[in-house]
N, C-alpha and C positions, 0 to 999 in steps of 0.2 A: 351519436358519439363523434368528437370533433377529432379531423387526425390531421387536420391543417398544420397542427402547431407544429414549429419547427423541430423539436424534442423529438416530438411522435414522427419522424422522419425514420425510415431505413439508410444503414450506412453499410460502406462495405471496409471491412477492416483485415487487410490481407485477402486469405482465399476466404475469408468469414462475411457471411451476410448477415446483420445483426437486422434486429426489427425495429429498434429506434433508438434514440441517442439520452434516455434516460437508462440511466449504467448504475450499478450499486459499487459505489465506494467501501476500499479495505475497512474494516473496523473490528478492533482485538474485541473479542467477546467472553474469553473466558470461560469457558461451559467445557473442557476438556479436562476435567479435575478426575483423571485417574492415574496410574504410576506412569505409563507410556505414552501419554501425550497424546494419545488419541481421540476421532473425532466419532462419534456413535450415533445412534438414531435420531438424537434429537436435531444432530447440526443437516442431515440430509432432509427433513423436516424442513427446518429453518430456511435450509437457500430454496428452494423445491419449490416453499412459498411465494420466492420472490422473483421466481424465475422469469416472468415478466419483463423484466429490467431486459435491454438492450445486452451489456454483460454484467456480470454478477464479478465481481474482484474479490477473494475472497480475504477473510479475515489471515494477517500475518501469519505464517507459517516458518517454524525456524529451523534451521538449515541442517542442524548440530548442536549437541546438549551446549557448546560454548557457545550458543548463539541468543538462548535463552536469556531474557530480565524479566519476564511478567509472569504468574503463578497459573497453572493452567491453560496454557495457549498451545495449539496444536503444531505436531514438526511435519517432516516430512521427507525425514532423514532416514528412518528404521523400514523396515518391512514390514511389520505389525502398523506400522503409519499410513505406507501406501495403501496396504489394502482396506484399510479404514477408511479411506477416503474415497473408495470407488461407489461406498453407497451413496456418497454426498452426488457423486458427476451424473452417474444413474439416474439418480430422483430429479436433477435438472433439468439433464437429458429427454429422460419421460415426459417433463413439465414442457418442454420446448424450447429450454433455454440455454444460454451459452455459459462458461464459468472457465475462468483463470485464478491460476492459487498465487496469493503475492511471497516470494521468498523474504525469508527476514532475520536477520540477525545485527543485536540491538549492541553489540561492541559493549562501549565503557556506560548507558543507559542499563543496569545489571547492577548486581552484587554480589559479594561471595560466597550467599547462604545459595546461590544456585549452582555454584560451581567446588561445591565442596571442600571450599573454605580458600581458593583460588583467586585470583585476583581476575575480573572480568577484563577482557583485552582491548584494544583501542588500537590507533595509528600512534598517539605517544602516549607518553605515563600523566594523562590528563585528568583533571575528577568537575564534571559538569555541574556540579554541585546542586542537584537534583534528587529526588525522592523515588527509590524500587520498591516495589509493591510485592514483599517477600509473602512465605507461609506464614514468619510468623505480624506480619503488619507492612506498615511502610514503616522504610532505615532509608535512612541519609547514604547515597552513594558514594563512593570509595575513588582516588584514585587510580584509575585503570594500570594495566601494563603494557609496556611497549608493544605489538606485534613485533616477530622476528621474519625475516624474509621466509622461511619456512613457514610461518604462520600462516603468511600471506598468503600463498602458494596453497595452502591447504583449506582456505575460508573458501579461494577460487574453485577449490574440487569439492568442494559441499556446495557449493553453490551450481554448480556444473549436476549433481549428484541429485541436489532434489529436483533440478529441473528433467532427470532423466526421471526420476519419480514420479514427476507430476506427471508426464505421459504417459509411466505405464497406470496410473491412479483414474485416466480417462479427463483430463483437465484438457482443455482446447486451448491452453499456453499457459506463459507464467507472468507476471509481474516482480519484477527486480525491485525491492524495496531500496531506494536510494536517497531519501528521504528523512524529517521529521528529526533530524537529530541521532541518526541511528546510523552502524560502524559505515556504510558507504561517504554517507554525509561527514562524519569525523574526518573521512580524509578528505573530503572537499575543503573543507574549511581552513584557514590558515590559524585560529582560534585555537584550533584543536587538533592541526596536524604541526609536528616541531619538527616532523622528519630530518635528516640533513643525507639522506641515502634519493634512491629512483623512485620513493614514494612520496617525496617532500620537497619542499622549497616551493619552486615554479609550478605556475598553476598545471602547467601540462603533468605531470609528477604528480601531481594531488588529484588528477582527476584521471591519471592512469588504471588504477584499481578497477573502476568499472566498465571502460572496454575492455580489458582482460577477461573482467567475469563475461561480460557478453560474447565474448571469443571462445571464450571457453562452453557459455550453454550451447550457442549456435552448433556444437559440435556432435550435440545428442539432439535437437530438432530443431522446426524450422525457424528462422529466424522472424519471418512474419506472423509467428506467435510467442510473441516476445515483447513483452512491453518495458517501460522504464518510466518510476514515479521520484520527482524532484520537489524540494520545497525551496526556491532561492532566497527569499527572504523570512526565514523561519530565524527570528531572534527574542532572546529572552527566554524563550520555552525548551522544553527537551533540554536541557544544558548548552545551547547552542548561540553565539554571539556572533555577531556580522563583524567584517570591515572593509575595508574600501576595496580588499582585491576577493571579496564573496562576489557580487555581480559580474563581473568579468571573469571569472574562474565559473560560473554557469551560464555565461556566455558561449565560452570556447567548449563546455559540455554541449551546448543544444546544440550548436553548429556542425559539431562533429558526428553528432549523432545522425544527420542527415547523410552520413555514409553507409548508415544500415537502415537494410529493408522490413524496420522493426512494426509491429504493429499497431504502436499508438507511443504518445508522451504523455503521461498524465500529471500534470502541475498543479501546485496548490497556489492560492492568493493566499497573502501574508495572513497567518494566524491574530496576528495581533496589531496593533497599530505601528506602521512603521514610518509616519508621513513627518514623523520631528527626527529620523535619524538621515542623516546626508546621503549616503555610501545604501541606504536598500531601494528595491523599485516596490512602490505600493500598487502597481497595474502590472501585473506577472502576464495576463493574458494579452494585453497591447501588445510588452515589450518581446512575447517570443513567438507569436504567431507572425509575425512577419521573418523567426530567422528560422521557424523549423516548419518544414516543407512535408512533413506527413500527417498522419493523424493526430490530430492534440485534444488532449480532455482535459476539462479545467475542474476542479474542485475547491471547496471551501464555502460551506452556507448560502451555498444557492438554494432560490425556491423557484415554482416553475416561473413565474414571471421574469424573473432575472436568468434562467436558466433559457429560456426561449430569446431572450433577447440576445446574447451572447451571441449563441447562434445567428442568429439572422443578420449581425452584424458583422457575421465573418471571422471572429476574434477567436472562435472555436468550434472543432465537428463534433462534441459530446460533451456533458457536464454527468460527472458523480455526485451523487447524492447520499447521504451518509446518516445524520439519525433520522431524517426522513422516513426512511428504509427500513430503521429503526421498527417503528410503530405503524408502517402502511404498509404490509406484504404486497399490499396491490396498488401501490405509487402510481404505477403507469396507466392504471385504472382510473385512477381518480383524475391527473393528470388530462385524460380524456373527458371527463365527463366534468371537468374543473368543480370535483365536489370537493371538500372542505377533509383536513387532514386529522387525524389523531394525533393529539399531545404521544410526545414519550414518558417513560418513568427511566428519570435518570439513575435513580438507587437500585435501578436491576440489574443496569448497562454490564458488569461484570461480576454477576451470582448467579450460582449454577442452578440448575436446572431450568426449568420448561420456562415461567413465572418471567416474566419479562423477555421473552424469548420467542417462542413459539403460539403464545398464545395471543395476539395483536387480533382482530377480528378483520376481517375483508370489508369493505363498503357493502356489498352481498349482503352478508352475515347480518350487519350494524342495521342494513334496513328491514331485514327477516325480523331480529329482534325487536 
């Protein structure tokens, strides 16, 4: 078994020792189709399998019934949620493995069959002109409603809220969804934030929001389990459209963020091609690994060859991996033994039960059979 590669390296990520720097990326999975958003036997299963992984990021978790837009995705708001969740950390735990819940709340990516016929809320009265994945189908999303500074002030105490959840649930940190289009990213963007108050205008103003949240978790634990996940040139997708003052406004985000003693930055490479738009960066891992001074994990369609290279180039101390993960419980395994991967089945990605889920076989298994 090869453990040369740079992947299969140990990292140390705050007071955490991880066993190596193939990490499982957040991915909404949808398998929580009961009235309270809960997560059951099948999802402590599921990660338990994968525990392998350096850390395991868990599928979004929403903060607050107004934080929901996808149909079946677990919160981590309720009491009935948290202790639902302690079978997931347990069966980790057991496994040997580390697990952070990423906090999530999707703002104006939503509709109002979630919100009981309510208007989903935003930084302004924006509509991303994008598709919600209701009970009863996909709808055409709606335009959002302004937050009101109260609003704000209250997204910051569920967000504060689940992360006191995710501790006592046995989570070894959280991951701040800031990301992909979703309410933090709204007020990043000048696209989608029209503020003319302290939440708006100047980039400083637009990127206020999430040191506040981060102020505010830091205040129920420790700050070096605490992560923060960005996409700076996420355009066309999610509702989400660049312009010239998007890179510079997640400039002054990464920069700043090297005043907290957070436990990693997890970035994505552009979803989509953005090498004909002026104003984005299509090398997300060049342009911030030299401005952020802590741990940074890079994401976006890496396989191990490109994942190993990264590393060893310096450009990053972990890559996530996401439908990989999918369909190889034991990634890390094979990784090692550089054996060959299992397809996914993209038509399970979000249907309940076991069936596209929990039943992936082990390389073990695959050669038992």
């Amino acid at each position: 078994m090869s453990i040369t590669q740079a992947l299969l390296q140990p990292i140390q990520v705050g007071d955490l020792q991880l066993k190596n720097r193939v990490w499982m990326a957040p991915m909404t999975r949808s398998r929580a189709n009961n009235p309270e958003n809960k997560v059951f036997d099948i999802h402590a299963k599921y990660y338990a399998q994968r525990a392998s992984a350096g850390l395991i990021i868990s599928e979004g978790s929403q903060i607050s019934p107004k934080a929901v837009g996808y149909i079946n995705t677990p919160g981590i708001y309720s009491e009935a949620q948290t202790e639902a969740w302690k079978q997931v950390t347990q069966a980790v735990h057991e496994a040997g493995g580390h697990i952070f819940i990423q906090l999530w709340h999707v703002g104006r990516m939503s509709h109002p069959d979630f919100h009981g016929g309510e208007l989903p809320l935003s930084a302004s009265a924006t509509n991303p002109n994008s598709k919600s994945y209701t009970p009863q189908g996909f709808k055409d999303t709606v335009t959002a409603k302004e937050m009101t500074l109260e609003e704000i002030k209250q997204t910051i105490a569920d967000f504060k809220n689940g992360a006191k959840n995710a501790m006592e649930a046995g989570f070894d940190g959280i991951e701040i969804h800031s990301s992909n289009g979703y309410l933090l990213h709204q007020f990043f963007n000048a696209t989608s934030n029209h503020r003319t108050d302290e939440y708006g205008g100047s980039i400083e103003n637009r990127a206020k929001i999430l040191f506040e949240v981060i102020d505010a978790i830091k205040e129920v634990m420790p700050e070096n389990r605490i992560g923060v996940r960005l996409n700076p040139s996420l355009h066309g997708v999610f509702g989400m459209t660049m312009d010239e003052e998007t890179i510079p406004t997640f400039d002054y985000i990464v920069t700043k963020l090297n005043k907290y003693n957070l436990a990693y930055l997890h970035l994505s490479e552009p979803f989509t091609d953005v090498s004909e738009i002026p104003f984005a960066e299509p090398n997300i891992a060049e342009r911030y690994r030299p401005l952020y001074k802590g741990t940074l994990v890079i994401n976006s369609a890496f396989d191990q060859e490109k994942g190993n290279q990264i590393i060893e180039a310096g450009l990053a101390d972990a890559v996530a991996f996401g439908k990989p993960f999918i369909s190889n419980p034991d990634l890390v395994e094979r990784f090692a033994e550089n054996a060959p991967l299992s397809e996914w089945d993209q038509s399970t990605f979000y249907t309940p039960g076991e069936k596209g889920f929990t039943d992936y076989p082990s390389l073990k298994k695959e050669q038992v059979g």
